[in-house]
GUKOL-647260 format. One record per atom (N, C-alpha, C, O): residue in three letters; x, y, z. Coordinates in steps of 0.2 Angstrom, whole numbers, plus 5000, padded with zeros to 4 digits. Layout:
REM residues N
ALAXYZ;...
***
This chain:
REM residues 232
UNK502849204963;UNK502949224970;UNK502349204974;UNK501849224973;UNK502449154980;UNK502049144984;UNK502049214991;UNK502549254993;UNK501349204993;UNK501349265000;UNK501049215005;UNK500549185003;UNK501249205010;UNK501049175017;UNK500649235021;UNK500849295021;UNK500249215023;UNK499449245027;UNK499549235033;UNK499749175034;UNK499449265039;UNK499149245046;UNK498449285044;UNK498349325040;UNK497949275049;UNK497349335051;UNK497449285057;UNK497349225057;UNK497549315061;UNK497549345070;UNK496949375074;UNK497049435077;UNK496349335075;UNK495849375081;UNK496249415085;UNK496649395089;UNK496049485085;UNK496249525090;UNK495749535097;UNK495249565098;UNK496349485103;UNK496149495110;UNK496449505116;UNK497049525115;UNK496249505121;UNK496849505124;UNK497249455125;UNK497049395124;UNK497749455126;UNK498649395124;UNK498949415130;UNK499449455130;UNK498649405139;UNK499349415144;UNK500049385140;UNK500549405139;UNK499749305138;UNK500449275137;UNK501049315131;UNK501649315131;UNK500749355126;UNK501049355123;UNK501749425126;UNK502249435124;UNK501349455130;UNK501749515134;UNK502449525135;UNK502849575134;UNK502649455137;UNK503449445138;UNK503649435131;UNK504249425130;UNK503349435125;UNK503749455119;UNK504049515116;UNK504349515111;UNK503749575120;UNK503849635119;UNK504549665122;UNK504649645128;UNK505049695119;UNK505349755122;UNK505349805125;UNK504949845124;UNK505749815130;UNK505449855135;UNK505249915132;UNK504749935135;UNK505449955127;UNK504950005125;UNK504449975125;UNK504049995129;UNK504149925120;UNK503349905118;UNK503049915125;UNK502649955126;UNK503249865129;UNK503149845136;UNK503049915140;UNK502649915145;UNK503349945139;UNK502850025144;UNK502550055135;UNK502250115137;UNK502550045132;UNK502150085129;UNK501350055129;UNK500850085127;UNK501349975131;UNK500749935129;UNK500349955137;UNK499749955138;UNK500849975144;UNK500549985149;UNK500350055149;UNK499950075153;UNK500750115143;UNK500150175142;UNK499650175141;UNK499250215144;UNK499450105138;UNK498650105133;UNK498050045139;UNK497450025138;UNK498550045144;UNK498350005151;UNK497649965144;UNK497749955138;UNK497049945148;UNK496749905148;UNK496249885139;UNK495949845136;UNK496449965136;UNK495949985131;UNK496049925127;UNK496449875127;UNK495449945121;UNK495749895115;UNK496249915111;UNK496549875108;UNK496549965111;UNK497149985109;UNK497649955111;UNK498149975109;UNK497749915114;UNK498249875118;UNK498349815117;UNK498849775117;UNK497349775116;UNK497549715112;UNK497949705105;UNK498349665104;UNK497649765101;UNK498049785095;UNK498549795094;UNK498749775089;UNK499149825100;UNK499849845099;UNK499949785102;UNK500549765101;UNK499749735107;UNK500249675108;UNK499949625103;UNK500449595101;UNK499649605102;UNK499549565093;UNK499949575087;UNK500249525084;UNK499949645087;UNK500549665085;UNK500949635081;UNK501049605076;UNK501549675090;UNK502149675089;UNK502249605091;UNK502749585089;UNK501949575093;UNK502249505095;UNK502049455089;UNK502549415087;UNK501749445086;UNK501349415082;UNK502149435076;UNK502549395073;UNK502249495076;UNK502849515072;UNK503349495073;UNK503549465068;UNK503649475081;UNK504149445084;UNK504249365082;UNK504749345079;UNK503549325083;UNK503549255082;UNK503549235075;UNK503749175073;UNK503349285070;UNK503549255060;UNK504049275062;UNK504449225062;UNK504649345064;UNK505349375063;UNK505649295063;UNK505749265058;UNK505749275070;UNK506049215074;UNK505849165071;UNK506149115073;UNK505249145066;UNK505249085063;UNK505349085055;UNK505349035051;UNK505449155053;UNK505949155045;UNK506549175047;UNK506849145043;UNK506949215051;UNK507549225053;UNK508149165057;UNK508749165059;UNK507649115058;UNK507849065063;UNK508249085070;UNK508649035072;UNK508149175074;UNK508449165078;UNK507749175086;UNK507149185085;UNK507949175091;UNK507349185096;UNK507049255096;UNK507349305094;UNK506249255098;UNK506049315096;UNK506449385100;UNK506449435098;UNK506549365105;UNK507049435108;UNK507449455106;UNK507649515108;UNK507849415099;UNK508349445095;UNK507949485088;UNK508249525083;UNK507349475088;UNK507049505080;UNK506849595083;UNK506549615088;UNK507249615078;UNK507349695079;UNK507049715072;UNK507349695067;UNK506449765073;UNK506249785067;UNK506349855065;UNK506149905069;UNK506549855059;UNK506749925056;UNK506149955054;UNK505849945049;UNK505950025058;UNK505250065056;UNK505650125052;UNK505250175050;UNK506350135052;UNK506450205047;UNK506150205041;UNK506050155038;UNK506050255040;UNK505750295032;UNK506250305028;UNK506750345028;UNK506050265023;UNK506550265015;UNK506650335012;UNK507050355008;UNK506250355015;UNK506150435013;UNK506350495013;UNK506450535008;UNK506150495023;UNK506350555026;UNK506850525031;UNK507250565033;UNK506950485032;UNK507450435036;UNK507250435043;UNK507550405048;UNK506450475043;UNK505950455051;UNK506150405054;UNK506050355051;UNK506450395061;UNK506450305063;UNK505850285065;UNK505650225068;UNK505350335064;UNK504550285068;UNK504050275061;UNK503750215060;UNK504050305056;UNK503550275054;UNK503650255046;UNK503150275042;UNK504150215044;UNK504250185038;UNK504050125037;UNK503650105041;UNK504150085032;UNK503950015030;UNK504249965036;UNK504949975036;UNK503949925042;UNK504449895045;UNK504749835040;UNK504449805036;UNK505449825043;UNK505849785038;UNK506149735045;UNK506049755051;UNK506549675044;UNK506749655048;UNK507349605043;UNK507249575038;UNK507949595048;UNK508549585046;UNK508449485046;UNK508349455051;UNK508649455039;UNK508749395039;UNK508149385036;UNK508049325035;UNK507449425036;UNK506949395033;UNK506549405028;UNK506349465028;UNK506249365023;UNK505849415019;UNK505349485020;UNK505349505026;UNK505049515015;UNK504749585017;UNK504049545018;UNK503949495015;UNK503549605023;UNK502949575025;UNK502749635027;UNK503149685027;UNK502049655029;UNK501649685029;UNK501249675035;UNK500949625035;UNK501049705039;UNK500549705045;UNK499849755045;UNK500049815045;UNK499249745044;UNK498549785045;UNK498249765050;UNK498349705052;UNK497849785052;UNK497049765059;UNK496549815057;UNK496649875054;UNK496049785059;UNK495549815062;UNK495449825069;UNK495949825072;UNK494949845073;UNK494649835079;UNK494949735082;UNK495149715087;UNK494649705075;UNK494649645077;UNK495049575075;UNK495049525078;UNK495449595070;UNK495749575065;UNK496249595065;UNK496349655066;UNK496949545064;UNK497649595064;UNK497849525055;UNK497749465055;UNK498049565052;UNK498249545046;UNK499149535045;UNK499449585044;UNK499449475044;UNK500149495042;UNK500249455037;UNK500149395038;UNK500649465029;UNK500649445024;UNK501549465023;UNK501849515024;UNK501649385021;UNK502149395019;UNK502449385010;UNK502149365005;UNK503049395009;UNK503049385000;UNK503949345000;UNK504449365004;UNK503849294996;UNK504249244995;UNK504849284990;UNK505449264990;UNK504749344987;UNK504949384983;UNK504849484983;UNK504349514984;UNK505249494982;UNK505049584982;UNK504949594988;UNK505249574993;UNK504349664987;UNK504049704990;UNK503149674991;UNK502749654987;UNK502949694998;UNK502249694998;UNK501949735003;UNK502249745009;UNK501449745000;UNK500949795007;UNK500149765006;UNK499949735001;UNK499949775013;UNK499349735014;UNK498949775019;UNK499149805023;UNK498149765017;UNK497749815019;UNK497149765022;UNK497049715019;UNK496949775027;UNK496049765027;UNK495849815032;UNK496149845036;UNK495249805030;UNK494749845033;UNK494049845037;UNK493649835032;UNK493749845041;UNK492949815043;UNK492349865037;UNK492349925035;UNK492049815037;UNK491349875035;UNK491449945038;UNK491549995034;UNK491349945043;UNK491150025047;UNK491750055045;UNK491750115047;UNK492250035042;UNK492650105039;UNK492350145034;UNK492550205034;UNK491950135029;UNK491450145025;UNK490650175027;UNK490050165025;UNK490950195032;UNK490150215037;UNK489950275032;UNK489350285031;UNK490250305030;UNK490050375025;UNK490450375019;UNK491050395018;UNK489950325013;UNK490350305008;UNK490550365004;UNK491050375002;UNK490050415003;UNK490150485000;UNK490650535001;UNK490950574997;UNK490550525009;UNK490950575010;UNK491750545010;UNK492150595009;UNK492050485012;UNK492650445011;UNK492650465004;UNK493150495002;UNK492250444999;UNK492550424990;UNK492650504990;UNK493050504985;UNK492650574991;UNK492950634988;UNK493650614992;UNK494150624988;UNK493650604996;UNK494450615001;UNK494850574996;UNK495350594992;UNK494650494995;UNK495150434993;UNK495050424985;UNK495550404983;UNK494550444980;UNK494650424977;UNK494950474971;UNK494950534973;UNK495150464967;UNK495250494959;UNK494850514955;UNK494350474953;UNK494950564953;UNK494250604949;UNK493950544944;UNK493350534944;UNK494350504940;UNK494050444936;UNK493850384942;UNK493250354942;UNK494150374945;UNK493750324950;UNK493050344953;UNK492550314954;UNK493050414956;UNK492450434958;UNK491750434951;UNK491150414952;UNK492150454946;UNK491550454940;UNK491050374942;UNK490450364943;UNK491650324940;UNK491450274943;UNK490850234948;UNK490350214947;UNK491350254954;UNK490950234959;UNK489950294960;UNK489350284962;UNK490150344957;UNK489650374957;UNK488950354952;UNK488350344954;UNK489250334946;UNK488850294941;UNK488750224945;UNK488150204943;UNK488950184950;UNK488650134950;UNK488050104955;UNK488150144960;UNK487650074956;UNK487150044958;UNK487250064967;UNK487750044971;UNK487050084969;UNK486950124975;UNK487250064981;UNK487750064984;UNK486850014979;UNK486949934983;UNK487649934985;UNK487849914991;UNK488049944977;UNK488549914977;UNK489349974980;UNK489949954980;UNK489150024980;UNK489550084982;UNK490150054986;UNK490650034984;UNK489650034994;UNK489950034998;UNK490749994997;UNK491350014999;UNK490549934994;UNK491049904992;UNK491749894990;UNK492249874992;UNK491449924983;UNK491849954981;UNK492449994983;UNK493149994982;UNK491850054988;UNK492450094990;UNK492850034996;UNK493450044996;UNK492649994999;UNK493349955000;UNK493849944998;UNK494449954998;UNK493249904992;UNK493949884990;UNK494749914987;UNK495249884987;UNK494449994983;UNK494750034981;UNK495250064986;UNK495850084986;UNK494750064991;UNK495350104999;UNK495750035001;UNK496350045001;UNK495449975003;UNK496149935005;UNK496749934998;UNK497349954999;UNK496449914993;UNK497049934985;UNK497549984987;UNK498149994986;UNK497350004987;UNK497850084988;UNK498050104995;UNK498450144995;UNK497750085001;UNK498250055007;UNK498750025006;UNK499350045008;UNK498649965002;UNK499149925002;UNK499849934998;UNK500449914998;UNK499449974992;UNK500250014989;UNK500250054992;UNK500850084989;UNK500150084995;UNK500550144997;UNK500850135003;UNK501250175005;UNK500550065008;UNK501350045013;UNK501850015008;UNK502450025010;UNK501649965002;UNK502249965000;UNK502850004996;UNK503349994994;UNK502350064994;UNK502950094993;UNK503250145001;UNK503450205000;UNK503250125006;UNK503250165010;UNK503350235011;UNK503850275012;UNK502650245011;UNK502250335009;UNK501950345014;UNK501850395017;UNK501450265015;UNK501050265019;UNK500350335017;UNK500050355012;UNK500150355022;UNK499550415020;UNK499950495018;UNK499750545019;UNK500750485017;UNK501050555014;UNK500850545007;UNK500950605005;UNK500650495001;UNK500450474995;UNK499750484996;UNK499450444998;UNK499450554995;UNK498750574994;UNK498450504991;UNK498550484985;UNK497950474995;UNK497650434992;UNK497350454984;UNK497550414979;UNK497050494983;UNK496750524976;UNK497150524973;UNK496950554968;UNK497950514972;UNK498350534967;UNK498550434966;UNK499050424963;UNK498250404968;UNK498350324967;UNK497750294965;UNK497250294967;UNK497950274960;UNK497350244954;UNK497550184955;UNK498050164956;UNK497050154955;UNK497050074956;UNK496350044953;UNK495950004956;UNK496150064947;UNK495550004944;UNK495949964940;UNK495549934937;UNK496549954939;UNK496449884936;UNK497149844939;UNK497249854945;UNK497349814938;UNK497949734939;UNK498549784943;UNK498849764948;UNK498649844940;UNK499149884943;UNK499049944946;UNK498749984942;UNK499349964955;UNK499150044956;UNK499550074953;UNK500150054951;UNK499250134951;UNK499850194947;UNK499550264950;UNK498950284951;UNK500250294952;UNK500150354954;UNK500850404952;UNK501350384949;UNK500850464953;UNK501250514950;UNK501550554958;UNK501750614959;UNK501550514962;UNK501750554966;UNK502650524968;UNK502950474966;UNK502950564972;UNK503650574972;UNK503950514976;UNK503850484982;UNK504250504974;UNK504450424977;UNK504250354975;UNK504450304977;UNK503650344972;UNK503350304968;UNK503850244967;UNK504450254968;UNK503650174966;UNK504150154964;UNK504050134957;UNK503550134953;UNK504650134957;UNK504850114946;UNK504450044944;UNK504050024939;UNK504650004949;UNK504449924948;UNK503549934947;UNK503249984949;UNK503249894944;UNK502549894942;UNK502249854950;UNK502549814954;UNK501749884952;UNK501349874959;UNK500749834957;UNK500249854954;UNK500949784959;UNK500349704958;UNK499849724962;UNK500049724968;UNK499049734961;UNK498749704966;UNK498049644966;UNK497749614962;UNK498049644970;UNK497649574973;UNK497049584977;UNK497149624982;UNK496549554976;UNK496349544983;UNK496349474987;UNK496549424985;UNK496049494994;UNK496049434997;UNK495649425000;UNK495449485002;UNK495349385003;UNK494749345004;UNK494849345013;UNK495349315015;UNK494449385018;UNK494649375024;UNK493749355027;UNK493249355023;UNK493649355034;UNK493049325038;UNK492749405040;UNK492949455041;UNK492149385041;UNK491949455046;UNK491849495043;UNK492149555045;UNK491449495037;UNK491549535032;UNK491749585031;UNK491449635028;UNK492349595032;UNK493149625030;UNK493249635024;UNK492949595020;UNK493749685021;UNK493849665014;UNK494549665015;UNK494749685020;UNK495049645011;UNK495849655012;UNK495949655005;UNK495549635002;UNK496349675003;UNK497149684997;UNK497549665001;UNK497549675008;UNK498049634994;UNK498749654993;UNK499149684987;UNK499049664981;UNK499449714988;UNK500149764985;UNK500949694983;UNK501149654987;UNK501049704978;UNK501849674980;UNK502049684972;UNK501649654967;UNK502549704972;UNK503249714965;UNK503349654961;UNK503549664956;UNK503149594963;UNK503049524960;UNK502449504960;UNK502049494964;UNK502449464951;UNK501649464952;UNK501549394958;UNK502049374960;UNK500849374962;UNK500449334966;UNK500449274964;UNK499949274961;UNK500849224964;UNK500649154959;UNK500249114965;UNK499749074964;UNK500449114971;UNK499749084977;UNK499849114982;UNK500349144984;UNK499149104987;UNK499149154992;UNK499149064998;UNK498749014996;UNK499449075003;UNK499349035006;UNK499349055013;UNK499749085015;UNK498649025018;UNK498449045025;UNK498749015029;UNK498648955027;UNK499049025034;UNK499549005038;UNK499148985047;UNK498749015050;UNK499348955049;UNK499148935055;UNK499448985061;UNK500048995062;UNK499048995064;UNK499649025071;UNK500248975074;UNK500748995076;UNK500048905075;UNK500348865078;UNK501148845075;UNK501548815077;UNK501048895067;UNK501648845065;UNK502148895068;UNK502748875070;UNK502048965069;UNK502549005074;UNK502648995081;UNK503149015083;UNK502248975085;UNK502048955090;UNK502448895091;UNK502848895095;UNK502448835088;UNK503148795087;UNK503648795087;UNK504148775090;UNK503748845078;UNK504548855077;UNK504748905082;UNK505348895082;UNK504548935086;UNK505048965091;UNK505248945096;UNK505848955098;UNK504648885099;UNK504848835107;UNK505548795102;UNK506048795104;UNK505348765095;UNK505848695095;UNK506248705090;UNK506548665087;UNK506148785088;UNK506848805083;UNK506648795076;UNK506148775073;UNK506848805074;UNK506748825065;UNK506848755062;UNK507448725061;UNK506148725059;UNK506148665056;UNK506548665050;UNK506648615046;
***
């Protein structure tokens, strides 16, 4: 199973504006000038421009499904979209991450360093009693890391089983090829994970039901074409 990569500077995009719905569209003029605004039109449009160049239709037609598999929530579920495979979207401050999968299910996580500003006191919340014996035993230098890498790992399954943060992080075990947890709704299918290699020193996972056979990084410009001149 191949996964297609964008990573997306997050700035401000006026142009991308008109790709938004008029809810996005008054909800991105809620957040008027802040960085939360470059983040939610990065986004959603950035969503809009892969929907319309894997579904082959214009981005005003790409309508995404946020209900929850779960509780039938319509805001905060796995977003899904009609006609195209399953993908994933995370950010930072700076960074907006969207991974797609050729196959299954996938969730995708990154994170900046300063999420890890308080390695100690993060690793009681997120890790697992046998994880934490771990990260405790090891080389002080190296904690930090770690715990990324553990909390994006388990970001990422746990959007793709869509749980999101209702899947207590410490009930999600992720040291080795597979996350596993015992919480309700889990999926049966075995949860692959990966890492991945981002700039800015970021760390990122991926999640997905099908093993990873290559990860490939994706241009912005190839959506930015296939929507002006249609689905190559």
């Amino acid at each position: 199973m191949n996964v297609d990569v964008w990573l997306v500077p997050i700035r401000p995009r006026p142009e991308w504006v008109g790709l938004l719905d008029d809810a996005e569209r008054a909800r991105w003029a809620r957040l008027a000038a802040s960085p939360a605004a470059d983040v939610f039109v990065t986004s959603r449009a950035l969503q809009r421009l892969w929907g319309a160049f894997a579904a082959g239709v214009p981005p005003a037609a790409v309508v995404a499904d946020r209900s929850c598999e779960h509780c039938g929530d319509p805001g905060h579920g796995r977003p899904r979209l009609a006609g195209a495979p399953a993908y994933s979207v995370s950010h930072t401050g700076s960074l907006l991450l969207l991974a797609t999968a050729s196959a299954g299910l996938i969730g995708a996580d990154v994170e900046a360093p300063a999420a890890a500003a308080d390695p100690a006191g993060l690793a009681g919340v997120v890790l697992s009693a046998a994880e934490h014996r771990e990260f405790s035993a090891a080389d002080p230098a190296e904690r930090t890391g770690r715990l990324l890498t553990a909390w994006t790992r388990k970001e990422a399954a746990m959007k793709l089983a869509g749980l999101g943060l209702a899947a207590a992080p410490a009930r999600v075990d992720v040291r080795g090829p597979l996350a596993r947890s015992d919480v309700p709704g889990w999926p049966r299918e075995p949860v692959h994970l990966r890492s991945l290699a981002v700039p800015g020193g970021h760390v990122a996972a991926l999640a997905t039901t099908v093993p990873v056979r290559a990860v490939h990084r994706r241009d912005l410009a190839l959506l930015d074409v296939s929507t002006t001149a249609g689905r190559p």
